[in-house]
N, C-alpha and C positions, 0 to 999 in steps of 0.2 A: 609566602604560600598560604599562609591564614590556616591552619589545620584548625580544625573544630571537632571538640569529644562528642560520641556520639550520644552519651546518656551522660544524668546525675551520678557522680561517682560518689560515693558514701567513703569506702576505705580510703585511710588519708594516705599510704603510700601511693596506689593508682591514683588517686584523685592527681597526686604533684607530681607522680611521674609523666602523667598528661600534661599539666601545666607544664612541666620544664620543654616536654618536645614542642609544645606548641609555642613557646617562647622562643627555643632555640631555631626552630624551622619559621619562626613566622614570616620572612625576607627571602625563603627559599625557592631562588625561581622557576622551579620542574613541578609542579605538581604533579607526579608521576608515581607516588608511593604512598605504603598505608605502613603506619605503626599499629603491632598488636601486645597490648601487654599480659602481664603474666597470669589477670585472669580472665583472660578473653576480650576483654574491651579493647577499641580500636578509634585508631585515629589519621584522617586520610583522603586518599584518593579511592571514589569508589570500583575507581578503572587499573588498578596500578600495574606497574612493571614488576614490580618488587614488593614484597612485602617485611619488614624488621620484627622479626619475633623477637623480643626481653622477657628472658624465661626469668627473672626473679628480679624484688627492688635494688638489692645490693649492686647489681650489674650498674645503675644508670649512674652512680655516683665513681663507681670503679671507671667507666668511662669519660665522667664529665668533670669530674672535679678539675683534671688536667688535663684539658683531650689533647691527644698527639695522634699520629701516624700509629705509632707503638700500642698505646691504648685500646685503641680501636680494634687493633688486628688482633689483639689478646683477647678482648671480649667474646670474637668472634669461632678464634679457634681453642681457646678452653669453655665455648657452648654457654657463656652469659646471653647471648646473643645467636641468632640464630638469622640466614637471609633466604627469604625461600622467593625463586623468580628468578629476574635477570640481575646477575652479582657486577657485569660491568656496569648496569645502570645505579647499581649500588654505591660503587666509586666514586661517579661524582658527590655523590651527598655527603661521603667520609671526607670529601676533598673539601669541601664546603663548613665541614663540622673541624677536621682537624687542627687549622693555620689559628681557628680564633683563639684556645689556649686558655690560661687564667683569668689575666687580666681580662679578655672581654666579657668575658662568663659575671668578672666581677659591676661590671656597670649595669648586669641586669638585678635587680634586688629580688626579680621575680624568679630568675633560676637560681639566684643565691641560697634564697629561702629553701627552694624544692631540695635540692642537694644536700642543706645541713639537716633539713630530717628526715633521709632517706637514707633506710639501716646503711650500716660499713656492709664492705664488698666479701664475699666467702673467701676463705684463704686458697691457694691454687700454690702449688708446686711448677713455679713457671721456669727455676733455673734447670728443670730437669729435662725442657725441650728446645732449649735456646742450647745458642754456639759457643763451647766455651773452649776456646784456642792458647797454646804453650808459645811462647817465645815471642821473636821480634815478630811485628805484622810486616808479610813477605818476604821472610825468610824463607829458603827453601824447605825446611821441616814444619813450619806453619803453613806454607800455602799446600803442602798435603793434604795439612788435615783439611784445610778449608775446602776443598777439591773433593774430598772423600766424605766430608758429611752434607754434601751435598750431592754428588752424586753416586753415592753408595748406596742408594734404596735399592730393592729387588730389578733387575733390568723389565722383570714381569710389571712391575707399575706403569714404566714411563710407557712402556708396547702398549696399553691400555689404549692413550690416548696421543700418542705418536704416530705420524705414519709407517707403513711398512717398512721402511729400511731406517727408522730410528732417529731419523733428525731433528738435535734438540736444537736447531737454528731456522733461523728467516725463513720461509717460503717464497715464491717469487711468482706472484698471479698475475693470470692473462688479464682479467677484470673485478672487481670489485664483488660481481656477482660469483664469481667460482667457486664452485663447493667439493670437488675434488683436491683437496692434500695431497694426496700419491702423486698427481699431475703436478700443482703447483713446485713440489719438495723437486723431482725430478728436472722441471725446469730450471730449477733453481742451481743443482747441479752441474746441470750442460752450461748454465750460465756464468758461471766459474769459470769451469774447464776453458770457457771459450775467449773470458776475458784475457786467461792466464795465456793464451797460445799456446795452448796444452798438445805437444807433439809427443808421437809413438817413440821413444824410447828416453821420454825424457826423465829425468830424475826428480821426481817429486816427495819435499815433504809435508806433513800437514801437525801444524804444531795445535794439539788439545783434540784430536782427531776422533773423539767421541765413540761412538758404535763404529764407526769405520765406515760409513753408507758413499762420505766423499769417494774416501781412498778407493773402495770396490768398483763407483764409476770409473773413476778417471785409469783404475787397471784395466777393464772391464770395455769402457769404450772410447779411450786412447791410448792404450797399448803403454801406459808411464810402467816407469820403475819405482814405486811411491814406500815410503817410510813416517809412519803414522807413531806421534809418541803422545801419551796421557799421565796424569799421575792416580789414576782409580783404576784398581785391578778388575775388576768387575765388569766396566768398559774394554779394558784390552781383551778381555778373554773372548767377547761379543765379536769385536773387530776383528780378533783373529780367526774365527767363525766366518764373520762371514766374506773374508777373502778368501777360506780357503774353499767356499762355495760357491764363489763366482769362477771356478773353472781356472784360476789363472793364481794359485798361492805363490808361484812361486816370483811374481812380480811384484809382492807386496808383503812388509811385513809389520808386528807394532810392538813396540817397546814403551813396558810405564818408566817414564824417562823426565824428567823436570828441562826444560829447553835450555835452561844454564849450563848441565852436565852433559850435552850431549858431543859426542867427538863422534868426528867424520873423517873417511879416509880422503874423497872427494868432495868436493861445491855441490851444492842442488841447484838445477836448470829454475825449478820454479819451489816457491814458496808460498805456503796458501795456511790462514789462520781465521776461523769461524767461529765464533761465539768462545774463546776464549778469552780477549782480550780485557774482558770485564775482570778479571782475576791478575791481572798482572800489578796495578798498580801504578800512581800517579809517580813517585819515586823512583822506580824500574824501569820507565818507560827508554830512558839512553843505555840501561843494559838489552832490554829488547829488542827496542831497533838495532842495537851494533850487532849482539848476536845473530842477527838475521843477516844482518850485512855481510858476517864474515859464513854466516854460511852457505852465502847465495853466490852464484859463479859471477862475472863481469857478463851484462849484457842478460841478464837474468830479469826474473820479476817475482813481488810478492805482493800477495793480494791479502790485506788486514779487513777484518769485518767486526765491529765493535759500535758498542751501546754508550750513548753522550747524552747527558742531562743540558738542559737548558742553561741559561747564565741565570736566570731569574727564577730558578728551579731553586727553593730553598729550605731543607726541611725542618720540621718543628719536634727537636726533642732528637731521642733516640731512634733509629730506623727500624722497622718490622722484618725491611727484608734482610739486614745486616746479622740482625737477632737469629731469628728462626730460617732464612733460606740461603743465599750466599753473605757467609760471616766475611769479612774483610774487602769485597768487593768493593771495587770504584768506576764510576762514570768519570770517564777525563772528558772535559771541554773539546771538540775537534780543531780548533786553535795550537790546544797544546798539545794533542798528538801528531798534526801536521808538522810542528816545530821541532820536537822531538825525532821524527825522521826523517827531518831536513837536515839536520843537527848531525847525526851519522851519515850523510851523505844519502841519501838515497831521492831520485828525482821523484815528484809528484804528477805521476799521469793521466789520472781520474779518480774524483771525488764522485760517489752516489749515494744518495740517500732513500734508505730503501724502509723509511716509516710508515708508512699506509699499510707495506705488506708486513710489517712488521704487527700490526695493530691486526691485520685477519687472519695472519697465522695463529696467533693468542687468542682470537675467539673461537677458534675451529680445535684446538687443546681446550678452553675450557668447556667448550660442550660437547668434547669428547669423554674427559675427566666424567661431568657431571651423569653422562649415559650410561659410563662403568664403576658407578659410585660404591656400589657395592664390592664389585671385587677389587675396587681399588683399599676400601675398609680391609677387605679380607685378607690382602697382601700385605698392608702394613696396619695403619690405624686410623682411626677416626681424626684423631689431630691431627696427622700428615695429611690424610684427604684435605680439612681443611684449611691448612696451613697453604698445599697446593692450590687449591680451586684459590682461595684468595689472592694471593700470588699473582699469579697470571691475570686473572678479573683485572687486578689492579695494575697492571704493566700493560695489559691494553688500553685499558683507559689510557694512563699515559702516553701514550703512541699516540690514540686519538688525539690527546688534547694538545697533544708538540713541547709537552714538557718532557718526553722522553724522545731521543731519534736514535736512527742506525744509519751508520756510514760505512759504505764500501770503498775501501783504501786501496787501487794499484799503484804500485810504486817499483819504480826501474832502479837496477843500478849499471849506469850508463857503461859499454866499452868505446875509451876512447872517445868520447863523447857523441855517441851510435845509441839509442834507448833501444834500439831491433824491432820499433814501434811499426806498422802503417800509419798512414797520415788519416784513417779515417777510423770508427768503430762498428763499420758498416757489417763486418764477419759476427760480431758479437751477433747482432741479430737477426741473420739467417734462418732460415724455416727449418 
């Protein structure tokens, strides 16, 4: 990128906090951003997308001595760092900064030098906003807590910048260009319901069923019998709201229920699971699927919707999002979740990859976030704000780049070797 400082810097921290960016950016090929440091001096693109405020020296050593993934995102949300503009164009640069690590840092003599004399970093109380979890990982009284400290914030935050009826999953857009959410979200829903062959009195559950906005369609406008279960009270009490305002409570109900413990009198016709699957686990996956198995009728379907990292997705250090947003969370390869509900028996009848929408749902949250910043401050805190807004910035990106995807899983379990399929998917998309 060639950054150039714009004046003689006299103070020897600015002077080599300059030097260190303009070392470490000199290869970077966006010039699309300005560095400003902590006394006003800048260095950059005079046109940027984004701008990197370093509110003080100690920041640039707390972030470079080892950069990771982790590094970064801490700089960011205890306010070393500051990103004012556009945060997903941010991302790339963090992507750019964080893979290189020590060792590369160490072949430059010229950011060596800037780093060892550039004061130590302010001390931060970081274990007091990270996730710290009791027992096995995915045990059922761990994956609680993991569940609840994530999504246990006020339901008034996520409304901020959620659409109307609360879906913290996929959207499903007519084009690239759509800027309506309520439309997309709702498309998204009919497109469910439709995959599933969602008939008037059929028995649906919906395993991690969030606000409840599925279950309220699929009561609402196919007539199911549906059974919604979570492990955050906070969410059932929303869900249970708003089934009983969609006119029709008495066809729907929600239970905070962990999908292991749950006993049935009868089979469910269909089974439908949305942005939960990130929380189950690489390990669980053949309890998962079996328990799905055994609680789906013959001749049934379940429709899985889950987040997979690349094979060449590899990350450097400890995770940000593991730390501070979902603690214990895992990306399974779609390889090894296909096998895994192969493995229980269940046929494979459409794989779809739903990334691109995946990637502008997350920009239309984070400039929704960004527009209610304030009372997003006011409802919780400044570090959650930007704990969130980074978050998501950073999981579009991903989406963008195809280091992150999402896959839509239906899968039959056949009667009598009958899947109760049509031979085409021509009803899915119907007007």
């Amino acid at each position: 990128m060639g950054l150039t400082i714009d004046s003689v810097l006299q103070d020897v921290p600015v002077r080599l906090g300059a030097e260190l960016f303009a070392a470490l950016l000199a290869d970077y090929p966006r010039p699309n951003f300005r560095v400003r440091l902590w006394d006003g001096n800048s260095l950059g693109s005079d046109h940027p997308r984004f701008t990197v405020v370093v509110k003080h020296p100690g920041a640039l050593r707390q972030m470079f001595f080892a950069p990771t993934e982790l590094t970064l995102g801490e700089a960011y949300i205890f306010d070393d760092l500051d990103i004012e503009g556009d945060i997903e164009a941010a991302s790339a640069l963090a992507d750019y900064l964080s893979p290189q690590g020590l060792p590369a840092l160490e072949q430059s003599l010229q950011v060596s030098r800037a780093l060892q004399h550039l004061p130590l970093p302010r001390s931060r109380r970081t274990e007091q906003r990270r996730a710290t979890l009791l027992g096995l990982p995915h045990s059922k009284d761990r994956d609680r807590q993991a569940i609840r400290f994530h999504y246990d914030l006020p339901p008034q935050f996520f409304a901020l910048w959620l659409d109307s009826r609360m879906l913290y999953s996929c959207a499903y857009f007519a084009s690239r260009e759509e800027s309506d959410l309520d439309a997309a979200q709702y498309r998204k829903l009919d497109y469910i319901c439709r995959k599933l062959r969602l008939r008037r009195g059929d028995r649906l559950l919906d395993i991690g069923c969030g606000w409840g906005g599925l279950l309220a369609h699929a009561i609402t406008h196919y007539g199911a019998q549906a059974l919604g279960i979570t492990l955050s009270v906070p969410q059932a009490e929303v869900a249970r709201q708003r089934i009983r305002d969609s006119g029709h409570g008495e066809r729907g109900r929600v239970e905070v229920c962990d999908y292991r413990d749950l006993e049935i009198d009868q089979p469910f016709d269909k089974i439908v699971s949305v942005g939960m699957f990130e929380h189950v686990g690489e390990a669980q996956l053949p309890e998962y699927f079996s328990r799905a198995w055994r609680l789906l009728r013959p001749g049934g379907r379940f429709l899985n919707t889950g987040i997979s990292a690349s094979a060449s997705y590899q990350r450097q250090g400890p995770s940000f999002v593991n730390r501070y947003v979902f603690p214990d969370g895992e990306l399974v390869p779609l390889s090894t979740s296909l096998g895994a509900a192969e493995e229980c028996g269940f046929e494979i009848r459409d794989v779809e990859s739903l990334r691109e929408h995946y990637a502008l749902t997350l920009h239309h949250w984070v400039q929704r976030l960004e527009a209610h910043a304030e009372q997003a401050r006011s409802i919780t805190d400044e570090t959650t704000y930007r704990i969130w807004r980074l978050y998501m910035a950073a999981s579009a990106h991903g989406f963008r780049s195809a280091r992150l995807n999402l896959y839509q899983l239906l899968l039959a379990k056949p009667l009598n070797g009958e899947s109760g399929m049509p031979l085409t998917r021509a009803d899915w998309y119907r007007v």
